[in-house]
C-alpha positions, 0 to 999 in steps of 0.5 A: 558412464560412470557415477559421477558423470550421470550426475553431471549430465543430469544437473546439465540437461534439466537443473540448470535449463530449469534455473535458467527459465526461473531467471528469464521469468521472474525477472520478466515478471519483476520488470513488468510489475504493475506497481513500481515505486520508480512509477510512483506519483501519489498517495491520497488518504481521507478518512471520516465518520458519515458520508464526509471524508473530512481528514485528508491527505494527498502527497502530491499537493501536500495538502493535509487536513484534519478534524481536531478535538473540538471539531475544526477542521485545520488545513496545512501542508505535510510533505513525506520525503521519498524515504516515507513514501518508499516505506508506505509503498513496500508496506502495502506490497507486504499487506497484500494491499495490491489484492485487496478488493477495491470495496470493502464497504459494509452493506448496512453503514454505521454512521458512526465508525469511520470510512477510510480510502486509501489511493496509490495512484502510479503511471500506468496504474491506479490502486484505490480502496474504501473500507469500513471498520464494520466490514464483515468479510475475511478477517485476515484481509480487514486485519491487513487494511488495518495495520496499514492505515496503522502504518500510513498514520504512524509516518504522517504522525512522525512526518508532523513531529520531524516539521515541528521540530524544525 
């Protein structure tokens, strides 16, 4: 056999079998996922000093709630459109948000730092975190809670601004 047609035998007989089942499972992977934006339902966000979570939002209801500078609470509605939600979704898929442990709480509370719980809530799967701002464990993982309630906060801020100039 000469050179040339080892070769090709070799890319026949093992490269391509071997693409072909990266194919098949990936793409079963991707099919199955637990976490589909398809499946999507609802986003809850509350956040809080103490035991209360006074500042909520749910986007299922649109109900959103806050606490303001001189400490009323003002209710009104907030609606994110499918764009935002799809942006929080595959922000949280870059986080990592899908690994995080649904506890990251500090054993000794802090009264005084603020609670935070975020839930995307789908078909056939809940994901829910509480996590605490004194949080002591993996210092990559509480950074990457932070940059999304960073996230979630920034397009609820420009959700506000987008209904105030209407």
């Amino acid at each position: 056999m000469k050179d040339k047609g080892k070769k090709i035998f070799l890319a026949a007989s093992i490269v391509l079998p071997f693409l072909l089942y990266c194919g098949y499972y990936y793409g079963m992977m991707i099919k199955n996922a637990p976490y589909k934006f398809s499946e999507f339902e609802t986003l809850t966000f509350s956040y809080g000093t103490g035991d209360s979570l006074l500042n909520q939002f749910d986007s299922k209801t649109q109900h959103f709630q806050y606490v303001n500078k001189s400490g009323a609470v003002v209710k009104g509605k907030l609606k994110l459109t499918k764009d935002d939600l799809l942006y929080l979704h595959r922000k949280a898929a870059d986080y990592g948000y899908w690994d995080f442990p649904s506890d990251m709480t500090s054993k000794v509370r802090n009264p005084e730092l603020p609670r935070y719980h975020i839930k995307f809530q789908y078909q056939r799967k809940t994901k829910e975190v509480y996590f605490d701002l004194d949080y002591n464990g993996n210092p990559r993982l509480k950074d990457a809670v932070r940059l999304l309630i960073e996230t979630i906060n920034k397009t609820m801020d420009e959700a506000v601004k987008r209904t105030e100039t209407k």
